[in-house]
N, C-alpha and C positions, 0 to 999 in steps of 0.2 A: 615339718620341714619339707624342702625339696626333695624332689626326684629326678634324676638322667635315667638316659635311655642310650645304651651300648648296643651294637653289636660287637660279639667276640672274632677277629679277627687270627690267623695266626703266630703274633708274636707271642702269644703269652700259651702258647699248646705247649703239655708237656710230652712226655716219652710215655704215658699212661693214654696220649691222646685227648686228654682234659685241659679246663684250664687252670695253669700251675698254680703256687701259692701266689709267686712275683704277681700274679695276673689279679687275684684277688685286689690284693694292697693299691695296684695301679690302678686298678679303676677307681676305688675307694678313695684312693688320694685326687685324681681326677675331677671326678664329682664335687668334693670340699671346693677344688680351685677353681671350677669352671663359678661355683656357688657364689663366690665372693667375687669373679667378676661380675656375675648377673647381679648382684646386691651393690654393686659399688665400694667396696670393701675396699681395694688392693688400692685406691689411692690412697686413703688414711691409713692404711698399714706403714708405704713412705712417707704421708705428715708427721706422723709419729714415729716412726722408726720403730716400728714394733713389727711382731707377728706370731704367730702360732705355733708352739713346739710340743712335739707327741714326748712322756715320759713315758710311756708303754703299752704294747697291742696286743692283743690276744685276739685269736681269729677262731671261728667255729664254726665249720665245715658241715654241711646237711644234706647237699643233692650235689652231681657234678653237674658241669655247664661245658661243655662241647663247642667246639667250631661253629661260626654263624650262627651262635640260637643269641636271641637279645635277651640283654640282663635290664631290666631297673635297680640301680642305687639310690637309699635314701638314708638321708644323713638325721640324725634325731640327736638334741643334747640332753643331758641329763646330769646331778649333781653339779649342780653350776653352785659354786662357793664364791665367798666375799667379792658379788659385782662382775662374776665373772673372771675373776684369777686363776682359775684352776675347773676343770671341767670335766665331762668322761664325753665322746662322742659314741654314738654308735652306729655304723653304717652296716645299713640291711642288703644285701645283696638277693636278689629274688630273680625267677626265670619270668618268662613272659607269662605263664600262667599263673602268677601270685606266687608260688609255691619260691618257700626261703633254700637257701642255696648257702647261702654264710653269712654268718656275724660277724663283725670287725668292730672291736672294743678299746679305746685306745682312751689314757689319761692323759690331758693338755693342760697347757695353763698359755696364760701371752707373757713375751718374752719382749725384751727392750734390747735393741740391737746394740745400744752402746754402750750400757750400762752389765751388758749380760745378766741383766737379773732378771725375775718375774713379778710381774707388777698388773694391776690394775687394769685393764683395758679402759680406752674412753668412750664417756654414753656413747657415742658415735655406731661404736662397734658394737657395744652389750648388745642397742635398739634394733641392728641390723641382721646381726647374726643370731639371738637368742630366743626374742620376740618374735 
């Protein structure tokens, strides 16, 4: 999968002088949406009226990252079930020197905006985002 490349700014500095939890999950969540614009994603998310919903994240913390140092995020999926219904992503958070910084684990499935249920995504998405 893809990588970004951050620089850490200070909105996300905590009172430890790091950068806080919020700041982890932001850029993490960042990274997925910038992904799916560069893949073409986000119009057939409105053809369909679908999109992506986290059931739950676990995050885990290994180096801090400080003001101004650049992070790469990279987003990897993993137990991808029936076609894509349900999935686990993992996003690697890492400093400039490779070395990891946090895992961000989070379970998703695609969601149908009108039907509120979880359903299926179309090959569109599987092919774009999986492959």
């Amino acid at each position: 999968m893809e990588t970004k490349k951050f620089t850490i700014d200070d909105k996300y500095i905590d009172a430890n002088g790091h950068l806080s939890e919020v700041g982890y999950y932001y850029y993490a969540v960042q990274t997925v949406w910038e992904i799916n614009k560069d893949r073409g994603i986000m119009p057939i998310y409105e053809k369909f009226n679908i999109g992506p919903i986290i059931f739950s994240t676990n995050i885990e913390f290994k180096k801090e990252i400080f003001l101004n140092d650049i992070i790469n995020v990279k987003i990897r999926f993993s137990d991808i079930k029936d076609s894509g219904r349900k999935w686990t992503r993992i996003n690697e958070v890492s400093k400039e020197d490779g070395s990891l910084s946090a895992k961000i684990i989070s379970s998703g499935a695609f969601f149908n905006r009108k039907t509120r249920k979880v359903i299926t995504p179309p090959k569109e998405i599987y092919h774009k985002l999986f492959i």
